[in-house]
Every structure is written in structure tokens, then in C-alpha cells.
C-alpha positions in Angstrom: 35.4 0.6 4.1 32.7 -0.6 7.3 29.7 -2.6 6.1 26.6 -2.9 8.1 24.5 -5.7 7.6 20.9 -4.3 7.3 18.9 -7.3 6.8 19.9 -11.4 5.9 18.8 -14.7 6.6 15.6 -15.1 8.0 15.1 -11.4 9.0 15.0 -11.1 5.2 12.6 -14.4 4.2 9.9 -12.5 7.1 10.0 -9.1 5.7 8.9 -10.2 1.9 6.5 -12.4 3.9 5.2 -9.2 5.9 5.0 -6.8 2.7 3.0 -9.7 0.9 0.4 -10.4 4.0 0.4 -6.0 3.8 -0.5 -6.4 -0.2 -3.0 -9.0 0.5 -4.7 -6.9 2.9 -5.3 -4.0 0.2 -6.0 -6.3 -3.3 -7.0 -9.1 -1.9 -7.1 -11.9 -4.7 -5.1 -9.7 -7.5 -7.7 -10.0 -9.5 -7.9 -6.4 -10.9 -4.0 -5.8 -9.4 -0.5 -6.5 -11.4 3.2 -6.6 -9.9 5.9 -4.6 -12.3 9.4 -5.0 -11.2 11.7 -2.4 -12.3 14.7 -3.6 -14.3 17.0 -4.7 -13.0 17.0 -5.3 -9.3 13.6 -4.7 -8.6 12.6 -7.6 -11.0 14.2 -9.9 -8.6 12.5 -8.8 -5.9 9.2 -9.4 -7.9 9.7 -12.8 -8.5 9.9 -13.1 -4.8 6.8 -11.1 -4.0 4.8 -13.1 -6.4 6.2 -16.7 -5.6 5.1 -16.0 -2.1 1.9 -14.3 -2.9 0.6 -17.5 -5.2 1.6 -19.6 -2.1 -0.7 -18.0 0.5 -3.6 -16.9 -1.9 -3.2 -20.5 -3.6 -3.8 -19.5 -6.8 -2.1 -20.3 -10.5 -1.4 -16.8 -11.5 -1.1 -13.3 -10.6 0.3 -11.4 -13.7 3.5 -9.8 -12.9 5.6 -7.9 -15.6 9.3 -6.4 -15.9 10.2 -2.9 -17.0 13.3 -1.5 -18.1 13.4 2.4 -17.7 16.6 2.6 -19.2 15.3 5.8 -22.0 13.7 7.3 -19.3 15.9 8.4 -16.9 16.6 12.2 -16.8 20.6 10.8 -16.6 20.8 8.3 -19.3 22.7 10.6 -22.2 25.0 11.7 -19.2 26.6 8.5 -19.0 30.0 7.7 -20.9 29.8 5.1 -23.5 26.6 2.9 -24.8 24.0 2.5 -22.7 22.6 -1.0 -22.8 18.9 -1.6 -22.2 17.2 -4.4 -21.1 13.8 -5.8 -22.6 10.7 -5.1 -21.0 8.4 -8.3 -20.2 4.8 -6.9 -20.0 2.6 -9.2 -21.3 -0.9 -7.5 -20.4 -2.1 -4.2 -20.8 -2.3 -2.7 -17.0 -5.1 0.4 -18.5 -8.1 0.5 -15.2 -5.6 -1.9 -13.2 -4.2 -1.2 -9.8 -0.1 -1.7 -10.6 2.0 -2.8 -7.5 5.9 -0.8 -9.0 8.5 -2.7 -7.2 11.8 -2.1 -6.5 14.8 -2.9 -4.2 16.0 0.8 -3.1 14.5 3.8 -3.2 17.3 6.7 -2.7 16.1 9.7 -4.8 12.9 8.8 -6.5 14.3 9.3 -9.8 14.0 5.7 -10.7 10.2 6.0 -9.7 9.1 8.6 -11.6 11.4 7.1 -14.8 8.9 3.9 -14.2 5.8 5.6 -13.9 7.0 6.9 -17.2 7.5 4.0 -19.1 4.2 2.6 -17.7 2.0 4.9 -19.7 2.8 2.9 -23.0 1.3 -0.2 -21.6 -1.9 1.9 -20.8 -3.3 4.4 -17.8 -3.6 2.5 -14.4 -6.3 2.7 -12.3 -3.9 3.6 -9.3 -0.1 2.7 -9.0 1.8 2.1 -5.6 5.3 1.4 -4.6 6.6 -1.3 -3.0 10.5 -1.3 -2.2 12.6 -3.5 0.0 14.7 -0.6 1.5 13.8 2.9 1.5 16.7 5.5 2.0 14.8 8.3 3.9 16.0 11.9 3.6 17.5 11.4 0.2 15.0 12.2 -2.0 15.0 14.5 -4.9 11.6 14.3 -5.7 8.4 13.8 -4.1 8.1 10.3 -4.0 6.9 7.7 -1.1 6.4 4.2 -0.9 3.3 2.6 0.1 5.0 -0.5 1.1 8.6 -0.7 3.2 10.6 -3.7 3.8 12.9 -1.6 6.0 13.7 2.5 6.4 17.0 3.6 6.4 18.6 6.5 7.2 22.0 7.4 5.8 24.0 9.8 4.1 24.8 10.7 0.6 28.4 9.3 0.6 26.9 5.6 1.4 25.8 2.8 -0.2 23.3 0.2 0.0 23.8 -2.9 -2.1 21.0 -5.8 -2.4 22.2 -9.1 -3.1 20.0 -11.8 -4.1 20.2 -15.4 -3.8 19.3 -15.9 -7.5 22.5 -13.9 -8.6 25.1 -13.2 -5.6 24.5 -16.7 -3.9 22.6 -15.3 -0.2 20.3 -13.1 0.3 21.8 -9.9 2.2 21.7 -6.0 2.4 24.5 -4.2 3.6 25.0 -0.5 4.1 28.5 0.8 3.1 30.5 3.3 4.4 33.7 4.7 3.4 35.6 4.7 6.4 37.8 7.9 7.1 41.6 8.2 7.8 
């Protein structure tokens, strides 16, 4: 197995930094604009976005939610065994907001548009957009884009990339993964 680090360190602090300054730039204050994490790597990812959003606008709040999908997915009876969900924290109703969807990776879209699913029960958004910290280009299976890229990658359906945050895996790090052949 060969592992590529993709991004760690301070390479990854600067590009959460960049895709909040990017955000700023199109909402401005966040007064009419929520953050959604997707359950449940992307809610990680959230936390971060906000945290550093509050400390440049200086504000108290900006509303940020997290959504599990898990019923959603067009794969979810597929799967062997229970499924296990986990519990959405929306705490606002997002209907005429602008909703910032957030996610780590972005391979086929299917995640996406399982999201923008579950969305419509806490209302109809103004406008959604995606933010994601890596984007696996020609993967997709359907139609979606992000708005906002941490960093592009291209690679091939056998690899994987894998997100670790400090807040569960102890560092901050993505890696691409490779089987390696013999």
C-alpha cells in the first residue's frame, strides 16, 4: 500500500483559512447564511470553518447545523447488517436562507444530493452551495460541483482518500492511498 500525503500541518490550518476569507467574500456577515456539516466527517470540518469564521468576522454566532443522510442514500438498504444513524443537530429553520453544505470529500456526488435531500425537511433555502476540503475530480456519478475547494484531486477509482482530524485521529492530515501492485 503507497500513501501520499495530500495536505498536513500548516498547509492544512491555511487552506480552511483561505475557503473561510472565499465565504466571507460572498455572505459577508452570515447574517441571512447557515453552515450544515454532513454527518459524519463533514461536521468536523464545520466546526472548523465556523471557529475560524467567528474569529475574523468577530462575531458571537453564526448558526451552523449537523445532518445525518443516513435514510437517504440511494445505498443504505444495500448494506449488510443495521445501519446505524446519527442525530441531526439543526436547530433553525434554513427556509429563504443561503445554506453553506459542507463536507470533507467529494467522490461521486452521491452524498451531495442525499444532503440536499434531507435539507428540504428543515425548509426550502434560498440558495445552497458546497464547500468540501478535497474534491476527487473525474469521479463523479452525478452532476454535482463544489463552489468551494480546499484542494482538487485527481485519482482513480481503486484509491482512497482518508481525512483525519485532530479532534478524532490526533493530527490533522490527508492522505491518498494506493494499493500498490506486485
Amino acid at each position: 500500500m503507497q500513501k501520499r500525503t495530500l495536505l498536513d500541518g500548516q498547509k492544512f490550518q491555511i487552506t480552511i483559512k483561505r475557503l473561510c476569507h472565499q465565504l466571507i467574500e460572498n455572505h459577508n456577515d452570515f447574517s441571512n447564511t447557515v453552515l450544515i456539516g454532513i454527518q459524519p466527517r463533514g461536521s468536523y470540518f464545520a466546526d472548523r470553518v465556523k471557529h475560524e469564521l467567528l474569529q475574523v468576522l468577530k462575531k458571537s454566532t453564526i448558526q451552523k447545523g449537523n445532518l445525518d443522510i443516513t435514510f437517504f442514500r440511494d445505498d443504505f438498504r444495500r448494506k449488510d447488517g443495521l445501519v446505524s444513524a446519527s442525530s441531526n443537530t439543526i436547530d433553525f429553520i434554513i427556509e429563504g436562507k443561503n445554506v453553506i453544505l459542507i463536507d470533507d470529500v467529494l467522490w461521486t456526488g452521491r452524498t451531495i444530493r442525499a444532503a440536499m435531500d434531507a435539507l428540504l425537511a428543515y425548509g426550502r433555502p434560498a440558495k445552497v452551495e458546497l464547500m468540501v476540503l478535497i474534491d476527487r475530480r473525474f469521479s463523479r456519478q452525478l452532476p454535482i460541483e463544489p463552489n468551494y475547494i480546499g484542494h482538487q484531486v485527481d485519482s482513480l477509482n481503486s484509491q482512497m482518500v482518508r481525512v483525519s482530524w485532530k479532534e478524532t485521529e490526533g493530527e490533522d492530515k490527508v492522505i491518498l492511498i494506493s494499493e500498490s501492485n506486485k
